[in-house]
BAMARKE-789595 format. One record per residue: residue in one letter; x, y, z of N, C-alpha, C in turn. Coordinates in steps of 0.2 Angstrom, whole numbers, plus 5000, padded with zeros to 4 digits. Layout:
<pts>
AXYZXYZXYZ;...
</pts>
This chain:
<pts>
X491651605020491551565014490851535014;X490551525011489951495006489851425010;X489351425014489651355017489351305008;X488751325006488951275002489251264996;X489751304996490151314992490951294993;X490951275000491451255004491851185001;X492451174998492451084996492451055000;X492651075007492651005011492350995015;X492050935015491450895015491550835019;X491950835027492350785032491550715031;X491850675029491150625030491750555026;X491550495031491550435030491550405023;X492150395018492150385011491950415006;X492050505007492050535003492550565004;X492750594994493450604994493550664992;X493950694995493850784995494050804986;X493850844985493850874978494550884977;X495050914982495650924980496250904989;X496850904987497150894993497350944995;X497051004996497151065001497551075005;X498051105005498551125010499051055011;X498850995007499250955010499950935005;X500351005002500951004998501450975003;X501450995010502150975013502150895013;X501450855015501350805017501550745011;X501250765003501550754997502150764995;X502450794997503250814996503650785002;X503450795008503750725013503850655010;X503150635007502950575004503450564997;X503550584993504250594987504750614990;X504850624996505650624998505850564999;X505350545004505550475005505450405003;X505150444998505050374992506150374988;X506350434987506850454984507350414991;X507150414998507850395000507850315002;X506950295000507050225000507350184994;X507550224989507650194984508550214984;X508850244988509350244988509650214993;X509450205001509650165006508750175010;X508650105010508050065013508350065022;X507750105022507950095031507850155034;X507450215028507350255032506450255036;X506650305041505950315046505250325041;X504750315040504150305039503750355042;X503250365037502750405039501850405041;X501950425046501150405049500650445049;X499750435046499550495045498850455051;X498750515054498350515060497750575060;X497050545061496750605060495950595061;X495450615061494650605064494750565057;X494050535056493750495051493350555047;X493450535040493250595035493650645032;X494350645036494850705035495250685028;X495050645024495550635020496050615021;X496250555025496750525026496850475021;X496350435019496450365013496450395007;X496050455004496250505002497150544999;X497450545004498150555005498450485004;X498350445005498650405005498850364996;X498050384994498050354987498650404983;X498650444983499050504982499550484984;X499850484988500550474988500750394986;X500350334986500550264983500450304977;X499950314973500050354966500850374966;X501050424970501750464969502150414967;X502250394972502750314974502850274967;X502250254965502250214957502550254953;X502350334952502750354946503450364948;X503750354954504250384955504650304953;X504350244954504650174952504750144959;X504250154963504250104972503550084968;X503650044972502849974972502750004978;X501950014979501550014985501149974985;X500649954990500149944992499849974997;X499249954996498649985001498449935005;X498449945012498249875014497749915021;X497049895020496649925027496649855032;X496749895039496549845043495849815044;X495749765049495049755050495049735056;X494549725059494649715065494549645067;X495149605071495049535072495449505066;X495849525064496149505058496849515061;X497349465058498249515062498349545055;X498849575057499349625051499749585048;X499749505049500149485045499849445040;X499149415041498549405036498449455031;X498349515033498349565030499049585025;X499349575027499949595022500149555018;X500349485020500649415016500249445007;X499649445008499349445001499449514997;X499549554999499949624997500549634994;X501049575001501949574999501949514992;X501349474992501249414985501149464980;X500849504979500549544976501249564972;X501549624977502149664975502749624970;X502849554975503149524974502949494965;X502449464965502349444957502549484952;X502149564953502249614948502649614946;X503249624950504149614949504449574944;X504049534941504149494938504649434939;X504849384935505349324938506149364938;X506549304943507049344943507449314953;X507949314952508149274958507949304964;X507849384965507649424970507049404972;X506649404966505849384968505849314970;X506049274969506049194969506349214976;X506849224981507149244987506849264992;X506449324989505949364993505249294995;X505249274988504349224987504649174994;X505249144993505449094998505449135007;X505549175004505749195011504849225015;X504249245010503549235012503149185014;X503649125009503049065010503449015017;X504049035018504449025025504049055030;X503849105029503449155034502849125037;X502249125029501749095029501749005033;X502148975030502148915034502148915041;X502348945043502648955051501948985055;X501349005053501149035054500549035050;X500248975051499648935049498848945046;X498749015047498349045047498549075041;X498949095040499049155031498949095027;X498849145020498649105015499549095011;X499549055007500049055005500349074999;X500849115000501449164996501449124989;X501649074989502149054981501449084975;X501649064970501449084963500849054964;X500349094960499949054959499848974954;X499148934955499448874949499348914944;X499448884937499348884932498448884932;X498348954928497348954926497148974932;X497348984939497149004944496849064947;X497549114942497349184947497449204938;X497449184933497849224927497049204922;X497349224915496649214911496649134908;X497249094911497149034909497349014902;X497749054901498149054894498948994894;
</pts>
């Protein structure tokens, strides 16, 4: 092939023109979006690979899947010096609102900002005030 005619292009934040070869990987990702929505608790999937290979890439793609299939994803990147639970709290708040009110969500909010408490450093779960995070309507 042509190298420059070649689409992939392995380089740091650049998104390959198509996800080549990667049907098994997206159809794993829709199986398991199907079997968490029927019993929560199956195995997870991890994608592992040089920098540039389209992993964040793949990823948007399958949380894409994931929403039209009716699961809520998020994207959450690590950073370095940061824990995983800093990282997350503000993702699970996220999930958590979009869901709208409703005693689950109220359950879930109680059981992050229990979390958040305990654990000094996170920012805290509950709702936002009124005018704060919204158009102030």
């Amino acid at each position: 092939m042509d190298p420059l005619q070649n689409p992939f292009h392995p380089g740091p934040g650049l998104a390959p023109p198509q996800l080549a070869g990667r049907d098994k990987i997206l159809a794993l990702g829709a199986l398991l979006c199907g079997r968490l929505r029927s019993q929560p608790g199956h195995k997870s999937l991890l994608l592992l690979g040089l920098r540039g290979t389209g992993k964040t890439r793949l990823l948007r793609a399958l949380a894409q899947g994931a929403t039209q299939d009716g699961v809520r994803a998020a994207l959450v990147e690590a950073h370095f010096g940061r824990s995983l639970a800093v990282l997350l709290v503000p993702a699970l708040r996220a999930l958590l609102l979009e869901g709208g009110p409703g005693a689950a969500m109220d359950g879930a909010l109680d059981t992050l900002n229990a979390f958040s408490a305990a654990h000094t450093s996170l920012p805290a779960a509950g709702p936002p005030p009124p005018g704060q995070a919204d158009s102030g309507a």
